[in-house]
C-alpha positions in Angstrom: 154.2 241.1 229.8 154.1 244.9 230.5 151.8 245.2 233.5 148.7 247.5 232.8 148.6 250.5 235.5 145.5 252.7 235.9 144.9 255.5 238.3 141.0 255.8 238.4 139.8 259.2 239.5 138.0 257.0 242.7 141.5 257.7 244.4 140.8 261.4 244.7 137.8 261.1 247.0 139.2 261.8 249.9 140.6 265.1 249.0 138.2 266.0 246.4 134.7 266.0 248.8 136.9 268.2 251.2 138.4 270.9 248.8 134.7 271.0 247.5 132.7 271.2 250.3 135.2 273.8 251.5 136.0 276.2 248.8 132.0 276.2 248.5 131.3 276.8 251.7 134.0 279.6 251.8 132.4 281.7 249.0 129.1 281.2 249.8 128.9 281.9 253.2 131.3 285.3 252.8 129.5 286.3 250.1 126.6 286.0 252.0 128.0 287.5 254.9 129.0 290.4 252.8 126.0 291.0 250.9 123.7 290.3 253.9 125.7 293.4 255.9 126.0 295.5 252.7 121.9 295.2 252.1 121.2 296.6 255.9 123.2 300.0 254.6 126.8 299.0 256.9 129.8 300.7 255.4 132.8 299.3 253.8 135.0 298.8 256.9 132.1 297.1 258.6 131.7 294.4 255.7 135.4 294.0 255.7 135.9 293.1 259.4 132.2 290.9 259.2 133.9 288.8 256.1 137.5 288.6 257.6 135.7 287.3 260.8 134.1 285.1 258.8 136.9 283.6 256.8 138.4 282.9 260.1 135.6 281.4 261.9 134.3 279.9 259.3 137.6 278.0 257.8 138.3 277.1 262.4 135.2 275.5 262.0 135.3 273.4 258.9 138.4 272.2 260.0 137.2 271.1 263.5 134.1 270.1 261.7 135.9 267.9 259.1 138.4 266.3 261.6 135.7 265.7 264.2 133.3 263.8 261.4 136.2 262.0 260.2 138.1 261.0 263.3 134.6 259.4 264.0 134.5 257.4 261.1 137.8 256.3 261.6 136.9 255.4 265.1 134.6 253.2 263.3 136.8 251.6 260.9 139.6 251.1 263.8 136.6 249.9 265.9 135.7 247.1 263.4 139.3 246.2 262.4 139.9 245.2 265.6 137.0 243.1 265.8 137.2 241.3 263.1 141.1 240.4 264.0 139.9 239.1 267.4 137.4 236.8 265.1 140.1 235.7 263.0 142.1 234.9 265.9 139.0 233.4 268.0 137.2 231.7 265.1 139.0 231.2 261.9 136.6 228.4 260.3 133.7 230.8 260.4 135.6 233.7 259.1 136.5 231.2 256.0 133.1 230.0 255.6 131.8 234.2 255.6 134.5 234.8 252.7 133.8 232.0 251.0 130.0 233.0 250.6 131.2 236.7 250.1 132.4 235.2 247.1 130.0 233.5 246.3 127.1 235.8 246.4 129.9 237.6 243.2 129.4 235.4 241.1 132.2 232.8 241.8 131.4 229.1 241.8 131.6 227.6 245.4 134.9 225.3 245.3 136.7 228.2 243.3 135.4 230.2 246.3 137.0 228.0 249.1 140.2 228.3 247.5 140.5 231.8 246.8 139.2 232.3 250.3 141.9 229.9 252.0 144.6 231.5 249.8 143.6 235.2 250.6 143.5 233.6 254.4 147.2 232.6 254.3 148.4 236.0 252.2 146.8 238.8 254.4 143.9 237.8 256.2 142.8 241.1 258.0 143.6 243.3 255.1 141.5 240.4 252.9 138.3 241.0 255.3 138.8 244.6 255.9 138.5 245.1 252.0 136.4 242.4 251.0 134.1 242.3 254.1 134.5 245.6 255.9 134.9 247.5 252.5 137.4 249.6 253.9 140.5 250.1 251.4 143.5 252.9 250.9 141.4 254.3 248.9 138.2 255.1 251.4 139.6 254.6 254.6 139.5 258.3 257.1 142.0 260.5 256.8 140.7 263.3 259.8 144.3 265.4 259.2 144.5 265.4 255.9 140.5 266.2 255.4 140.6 269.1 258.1 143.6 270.5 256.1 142.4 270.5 252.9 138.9 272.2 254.3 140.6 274.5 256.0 142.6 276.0 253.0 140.0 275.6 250.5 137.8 277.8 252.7 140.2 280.4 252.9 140.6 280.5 249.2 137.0 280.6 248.5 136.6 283.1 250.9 139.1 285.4 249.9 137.4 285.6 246.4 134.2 287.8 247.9 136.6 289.5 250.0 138.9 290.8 247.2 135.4 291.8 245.7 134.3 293.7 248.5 137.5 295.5 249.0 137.6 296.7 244.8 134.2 297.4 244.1 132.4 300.8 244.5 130.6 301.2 246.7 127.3 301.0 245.2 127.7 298.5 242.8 129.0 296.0 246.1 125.4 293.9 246.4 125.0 293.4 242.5 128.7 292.9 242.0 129.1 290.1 245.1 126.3 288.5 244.0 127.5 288.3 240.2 131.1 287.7 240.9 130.3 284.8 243.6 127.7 283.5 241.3 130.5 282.7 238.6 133.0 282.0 241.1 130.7 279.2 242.0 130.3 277.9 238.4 133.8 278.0 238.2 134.0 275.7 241.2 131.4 273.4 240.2 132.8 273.0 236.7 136.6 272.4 237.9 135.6 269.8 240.8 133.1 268.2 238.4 136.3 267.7 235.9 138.8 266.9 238.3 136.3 263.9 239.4 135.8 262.8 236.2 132.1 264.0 235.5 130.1 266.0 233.4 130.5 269.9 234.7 126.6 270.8 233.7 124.8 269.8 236.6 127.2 270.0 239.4 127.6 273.7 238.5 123.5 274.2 238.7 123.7 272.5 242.1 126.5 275.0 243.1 125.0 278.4 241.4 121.8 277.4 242.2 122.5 277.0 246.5 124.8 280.1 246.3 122.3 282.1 244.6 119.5 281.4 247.4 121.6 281.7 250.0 122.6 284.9 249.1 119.5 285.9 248.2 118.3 285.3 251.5 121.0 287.3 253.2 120.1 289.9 250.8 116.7 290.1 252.1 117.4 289.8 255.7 119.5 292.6 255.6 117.2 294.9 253.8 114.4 293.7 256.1 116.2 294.7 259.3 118.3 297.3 258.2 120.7 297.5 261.0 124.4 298.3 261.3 126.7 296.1 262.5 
């Protein structure tokens, strides 16, 4: 019999939240930048040193961000692996008996129970509780390094978009033409991470535009309000 192989789009979770969250971050928060300092009347070189420093803070800090969140919740998950191997080592009869009802409470008929949990005992029984207990799997368990990576370059490649923008458009036409340009750069975004999860692209790309559009927005009228060059 040909086995049947699937690769469900779950597997991309870890990657997926963090190029997301990252790339969105990148263009909203330049563009923002950009706009906020264009609106209070600051020249061209002063937008393009306020969005250059902050494509560098800003993809510094998502990486420390994302590795410091992370590395916690994998502190956690090491945390309780090591736990439950002291209880499995400590006291392997009640370790049985929690399978067994884990089980149980799925629908599986109590004897059947016992025996898959005894058998799933002698084959791997830490991976067996960290999956079926713990719920942590390859699949969701914290990657910090990989996370803080991927945030990292999907900021800067979010945040180059309004920078290119700033750089090639006159002058006059920079507020209007951030705005419009990040606004579809967003869409964009929301409509490709929607599809590469597997989703429906309509409202994750309202979510996106509409956050982006109020955050700039707000920039927008800060820097008008105050009026100062930076």
């Amino acid at each position: 019999m040909r086995p049947h192989r699937e690769q469900h789009l779950v597997s991309r979770i870890g990657w997926l939240r963090a190029a997301v969250l990252g790339a969105n971050d990148g263009i909203v928060s330049t563009a923002s930048l950009i706009i906020g300092v264009a609106a209070s009347g600051s020249d061209r070189s002063a937008l393009m040193v306020a969005g250059v420093a902050g494509l560098v803070a800003g993809a510094m800090s998502m990486a420390a961000g994302e590795y410091v969140s992370v590395s916690s919740q994998a502190d956690t998950e090491h945390s309780d692996l090591a736990r439950e191997h002291n209880e499995l080592a400590t006291v392997p009869e009640a370790e049985l008996n929690e399978l067994t009802a884990i089980y149980v409470s799925r629908g599986v008929d109590p004897a059947t129970a016992r025996t898959v949990a005894e058998q799933m005992t002698a084959f791997d029984a830490l991976k067996t509780h960290a999956r079926d207990e713990l719920h942590i799997t390859e699949v969701t368990t914290a990657r910090p390094v990989t996370a803080a990576f991927t945030s990292a370059a999907t900021f800067t490649a979010g945040a180059m978009l309004p920078l290119v923008l700033a750089a090639a458009l006159p002058a006059s036409m920079i507020v209007p033409g951030e705005a419009t340009g990040s606004i579809l750069f967003l869409g964009l975004l929301g409509a490709v991470g929607a599809i590469t999860g597997g989703a429906k692209p309509w409202k994750p790309v309202a979510r996106v535009v509409f956050w982006g559009a109020l955050a700039m927005a707000l920039t927008a009228g800060i820097g008008r309000l105050f009026g100062t060059t930076v």
